[in-house]
N, C-alpha and C positions, 0 to 999 in steps of 0.2 A: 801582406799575408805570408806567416812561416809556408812552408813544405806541406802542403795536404797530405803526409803519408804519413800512417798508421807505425812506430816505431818497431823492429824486430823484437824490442823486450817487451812489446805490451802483452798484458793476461788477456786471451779474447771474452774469457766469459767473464771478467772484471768490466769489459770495453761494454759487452753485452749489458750488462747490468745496469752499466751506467746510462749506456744509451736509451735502455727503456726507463731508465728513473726520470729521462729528461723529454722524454715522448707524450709519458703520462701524464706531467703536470702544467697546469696553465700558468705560466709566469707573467709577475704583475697581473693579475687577475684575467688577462685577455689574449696571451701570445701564447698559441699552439704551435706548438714545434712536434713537424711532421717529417722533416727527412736530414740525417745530417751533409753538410758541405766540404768539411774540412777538418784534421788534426792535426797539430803541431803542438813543438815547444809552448808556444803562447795559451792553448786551449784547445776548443771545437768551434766553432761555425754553424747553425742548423737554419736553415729556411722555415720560417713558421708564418702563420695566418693569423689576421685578426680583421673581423668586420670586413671578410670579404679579400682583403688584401693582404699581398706578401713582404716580410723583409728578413733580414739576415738575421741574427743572434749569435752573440759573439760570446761566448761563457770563457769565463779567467777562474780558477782557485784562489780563494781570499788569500790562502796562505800559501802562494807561489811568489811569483814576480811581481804583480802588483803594478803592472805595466798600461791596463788597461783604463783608468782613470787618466792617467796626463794623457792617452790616446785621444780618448773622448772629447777633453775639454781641447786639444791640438783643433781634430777635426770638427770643432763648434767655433771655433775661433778662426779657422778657413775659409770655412763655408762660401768657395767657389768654384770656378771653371774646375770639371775633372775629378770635383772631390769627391765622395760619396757623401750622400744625404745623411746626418746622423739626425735619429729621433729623441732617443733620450739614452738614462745609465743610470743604474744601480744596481740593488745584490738583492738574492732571493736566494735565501738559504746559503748554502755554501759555496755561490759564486757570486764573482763579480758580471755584471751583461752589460753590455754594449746594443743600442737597436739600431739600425742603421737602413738603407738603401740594400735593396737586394738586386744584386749584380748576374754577370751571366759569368763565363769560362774566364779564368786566369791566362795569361800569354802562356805560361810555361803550360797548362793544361791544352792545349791549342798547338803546341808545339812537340808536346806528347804525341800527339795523332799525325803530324803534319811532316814531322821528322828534321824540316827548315823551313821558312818563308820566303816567298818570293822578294824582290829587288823592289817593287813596287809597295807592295804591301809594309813592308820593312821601313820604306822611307816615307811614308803616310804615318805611320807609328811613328818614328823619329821626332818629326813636325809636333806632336800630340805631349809626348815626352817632353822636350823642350820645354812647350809653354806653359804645359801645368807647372814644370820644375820651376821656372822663371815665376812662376805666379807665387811658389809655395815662399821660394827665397827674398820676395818684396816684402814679405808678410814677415819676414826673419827667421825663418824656419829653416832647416838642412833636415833631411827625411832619413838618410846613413845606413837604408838597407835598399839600396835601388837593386831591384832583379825580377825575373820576368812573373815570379808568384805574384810578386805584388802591382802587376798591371793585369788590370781585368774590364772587360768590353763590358757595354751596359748591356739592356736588356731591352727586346723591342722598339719602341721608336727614340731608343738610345741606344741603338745596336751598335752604330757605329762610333759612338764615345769611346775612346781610353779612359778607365780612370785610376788613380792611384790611392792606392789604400796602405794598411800596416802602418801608422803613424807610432807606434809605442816603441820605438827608438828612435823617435823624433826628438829634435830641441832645437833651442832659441842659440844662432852662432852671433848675434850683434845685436843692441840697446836700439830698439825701438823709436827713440827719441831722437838720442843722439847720431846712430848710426853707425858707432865705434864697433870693431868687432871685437869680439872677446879676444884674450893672448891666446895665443899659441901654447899648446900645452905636451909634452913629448912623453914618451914612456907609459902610452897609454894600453890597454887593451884591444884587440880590434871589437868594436860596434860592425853589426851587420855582416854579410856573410864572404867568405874570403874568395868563392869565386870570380864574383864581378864587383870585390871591393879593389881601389886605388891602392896604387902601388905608397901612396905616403899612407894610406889606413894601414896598411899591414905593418909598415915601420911605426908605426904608433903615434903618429902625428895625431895633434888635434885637425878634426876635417871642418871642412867649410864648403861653399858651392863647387870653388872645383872637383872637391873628390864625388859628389851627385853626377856631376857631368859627364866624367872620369869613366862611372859606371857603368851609364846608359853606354857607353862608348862599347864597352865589354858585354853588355845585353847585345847590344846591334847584332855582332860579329856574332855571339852566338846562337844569334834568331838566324843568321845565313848562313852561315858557315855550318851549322847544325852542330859543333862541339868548340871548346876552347882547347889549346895547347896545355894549358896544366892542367884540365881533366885529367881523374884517373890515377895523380900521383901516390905512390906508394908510401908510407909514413909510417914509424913506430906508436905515436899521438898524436893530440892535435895541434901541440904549440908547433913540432914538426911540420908538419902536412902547411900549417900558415907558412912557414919558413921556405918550405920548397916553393910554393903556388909562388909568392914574393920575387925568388929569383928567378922563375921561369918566367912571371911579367919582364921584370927586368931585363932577360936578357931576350926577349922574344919584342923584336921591333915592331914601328905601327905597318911598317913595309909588309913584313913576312906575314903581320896577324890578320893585314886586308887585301893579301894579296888574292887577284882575281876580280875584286870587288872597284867600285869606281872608286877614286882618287879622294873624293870627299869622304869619302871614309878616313881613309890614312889622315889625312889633314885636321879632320876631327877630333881624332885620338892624340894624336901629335900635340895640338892647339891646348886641349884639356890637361893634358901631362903637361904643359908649361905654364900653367897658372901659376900666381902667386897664393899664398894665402888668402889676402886679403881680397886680390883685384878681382872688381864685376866684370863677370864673364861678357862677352858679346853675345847676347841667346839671337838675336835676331839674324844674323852673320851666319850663326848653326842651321837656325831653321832655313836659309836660303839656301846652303850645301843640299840639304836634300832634295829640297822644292827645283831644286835648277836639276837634280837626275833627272826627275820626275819631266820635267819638260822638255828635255832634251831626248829621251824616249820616248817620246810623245807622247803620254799616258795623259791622264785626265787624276786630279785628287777627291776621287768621288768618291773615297771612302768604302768601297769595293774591296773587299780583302779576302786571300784567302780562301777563308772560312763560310764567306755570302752567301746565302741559300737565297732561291727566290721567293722565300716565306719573308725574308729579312729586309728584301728591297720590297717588297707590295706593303710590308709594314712601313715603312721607309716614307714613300710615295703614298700612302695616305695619309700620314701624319701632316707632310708636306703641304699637301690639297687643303687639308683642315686649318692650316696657320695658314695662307695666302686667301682661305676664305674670309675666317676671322679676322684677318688686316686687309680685306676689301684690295687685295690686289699687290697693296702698298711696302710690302715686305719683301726685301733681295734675299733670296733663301742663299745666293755667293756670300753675301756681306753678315751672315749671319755666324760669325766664325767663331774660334777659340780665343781669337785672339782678340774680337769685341766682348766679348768675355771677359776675359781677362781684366780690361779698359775699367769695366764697369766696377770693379773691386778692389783693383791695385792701388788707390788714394783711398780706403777708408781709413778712417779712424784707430788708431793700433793704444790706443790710451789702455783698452782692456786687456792687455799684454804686454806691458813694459815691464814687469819685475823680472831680475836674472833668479831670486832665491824666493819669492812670494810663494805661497799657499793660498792666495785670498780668491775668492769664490766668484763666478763669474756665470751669467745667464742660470747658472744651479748644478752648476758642475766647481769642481774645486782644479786648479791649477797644477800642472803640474810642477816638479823645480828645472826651471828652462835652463840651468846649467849646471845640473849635479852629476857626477861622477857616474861612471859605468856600474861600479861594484852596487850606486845606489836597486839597482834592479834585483840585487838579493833581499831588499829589507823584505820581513813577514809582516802580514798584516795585522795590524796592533789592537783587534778589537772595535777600533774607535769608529761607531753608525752614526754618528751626531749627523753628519752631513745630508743622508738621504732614510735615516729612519726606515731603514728595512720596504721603502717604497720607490718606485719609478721616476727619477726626477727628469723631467722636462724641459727643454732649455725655452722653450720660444715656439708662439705659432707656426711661425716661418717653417720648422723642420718636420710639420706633419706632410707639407706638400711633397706628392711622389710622385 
């Protein structure tokens, strides 16, 4: 998810207008949208009801970026541990919509309030990160806006979920099949945002898993630390302001940026920064950096953060009762992890996602191109409804479950 802030040049009674034109109307015949969630570059966000139940609504301008469609068919072609539920996607009237799982607070919304996060809570998140990251990159995916907008905790008896959203600067870094990763390409644009992108995103490398890792590395640090070092710099534009942040990574070591913090930090960042292009990361090696603070302070990974309220653990703790009733006892609520998760999705079938340049249609979504160019996110949109006929298309039973 971009930035939830309302931009200093918006017209408010423009904002106004829009907002009640989007209130008023029932989209796809059944989705009321009653409160908005979020604006950014990409669009609005609003929570709406239907038959009782809530989910998000993601409204794109047909004639914007155009981002939202490969988003869609990304997260229908996921469709695992940490990802948000998508329902369905098309357009109604002059947007494009996404329906999706309706979430709770963004990290960076959470972090607003909170000013930093604890040691604990911070390396619980860590673990969470990893192995959705780890999950998204089996599937051939690189996500290239990791930051903390776009993690956001579930909702009631998924309160304590991480999950990761903003796929629409996602793409495919290696062939499905074969497993070759695409070349290396230089002299690129930065994708995703220059505060917690890698120091090879900013020189214009083409990224790949390490620069994902890379980030989260840069999130950590500014989940405790409560600010980064090139916060704040002063610039005449923006290709500037990229160029400063670049050499302040650079010349601001993994020492000085975790210092204070345990050592698995620095080593983290360190480890990430010496990727190769190509080489799979050790995600397992990562997750046990934190998992070993965490023991070593004798904490417990009970998903306790923060933020917990005791509305959040009595939700928690009945959900819990209700699955050990339903499984007759037979259910280790320990071994019920992210990481058997994970297990259960990391050998499907990737047959429906092997093109690097396809278009071709999938569950009733259309494809995005898993390796086109940055600039591609200016095309307008070309008129062409063949695809969804001005109605809600649906991918699959499976994503009405909430």
């Amino acid at each position: 998810m971009a930035e939830n802030k309302i931009t200093a040049e918006s017209n408010p009674s423009e904002e106004e207008s829009e907002n009640n034109e989007i209130t008023s109307k029932l989209f796809f015949n059944k989705y009321k949208c009653i409160k908005k969630l979020g604006e950014g570059s990409f669009g609005m966000i609003y929570k709406a009801e239907y038959n009782g139940n809530y989910y998000a609504l993601k409204f794109e301008d047909r004639n914007g970026q155009n981002l939202l469609e490969s988003e869609a068919a990304i997260m229908k072609y996921l469709e695992g541990p940490n990802i948000p539920n998508v329902k369905s996607y098309g357009y109604s009237g002059k947007y494009n919509i996404l329906v999706m799982e309706l979430l709770d607070k963004s990290l960076e919304d959470l972090f607003s309030k909170l000013k930093h996060f604890s040691l604990k809570t911070t390396c619980m998140l860590a673990v969470q990160m990893l192995t959705v990251l780890e999950f998204i990159h089996t599937r051939h995916i690189i996500h290239r806006d990791i930051k903390p907008d776009n993690f956001v905790m579930g909702l009631k008896k998924n309160s304590q979920t991480l999950y990761l959203l903003d796929f629409g600067l996602a793409k495919k870094y290696r062939s499905s099949t074969t497993l070759i990763q695409y070349p290396m390409i230089n002299k690129k644009k930065l994708t995703g945002t220059a505060r917690y992108a890698s120091i090879n995103a900013l020189r214009g490398l083409e990224q790949s898993r390490r620069d994902d890792l890379e980030a989260v590395g840069y999130v950590l640090m500014y989940l405790l630390r409560g600010s980064l070092p090139w916060q704040g710099l002063q610039a005449k534009n923006k290709e500037e302001r990229y160029k400063k942040i670049m050499q302040k990574k650079i010349e601001t070591n993994s020492y000085d940026l975790c210092y204070g913090f345990p050592s698995e930090f620095e080593r983290y960042v360190e480890y990430c920064k010496g990727l190769e292009y190509t080489e799979e990361p050790r995600y397992e090696m990562l997750r046990e950096g934190f998992t070993r603070v965490i023991r070593r302070e004798h904490w417990k990974f009970d998903y306790i953060y923060d933020w917990t309220t005791e509305d959040d653990l009595r939700e928690r703790n009945n959900n819990e009762k209700l699955i050990l009733k339903n499984d007759n006892g037979n259910n280790d609520l320990g071994k019920r992890s992210y990481r058997n998760s994970f297990k259960n999705h990391k050998n499907r079938n990737d047959d429906d996602f092997d093109g690097r340049e396809s278009k071709e249609k999938h569950n009733g979504f259309i494809k995005g191109n898993g390796d086109s160019d940055d600039n591609d996110r200016n095309n307008k949109y070309n008129g062409n409804d063949k695809n969804f006929s001005g109605k809600e298309t649906v991918c699959c039973s499976g994503c009405y479950v909430y």
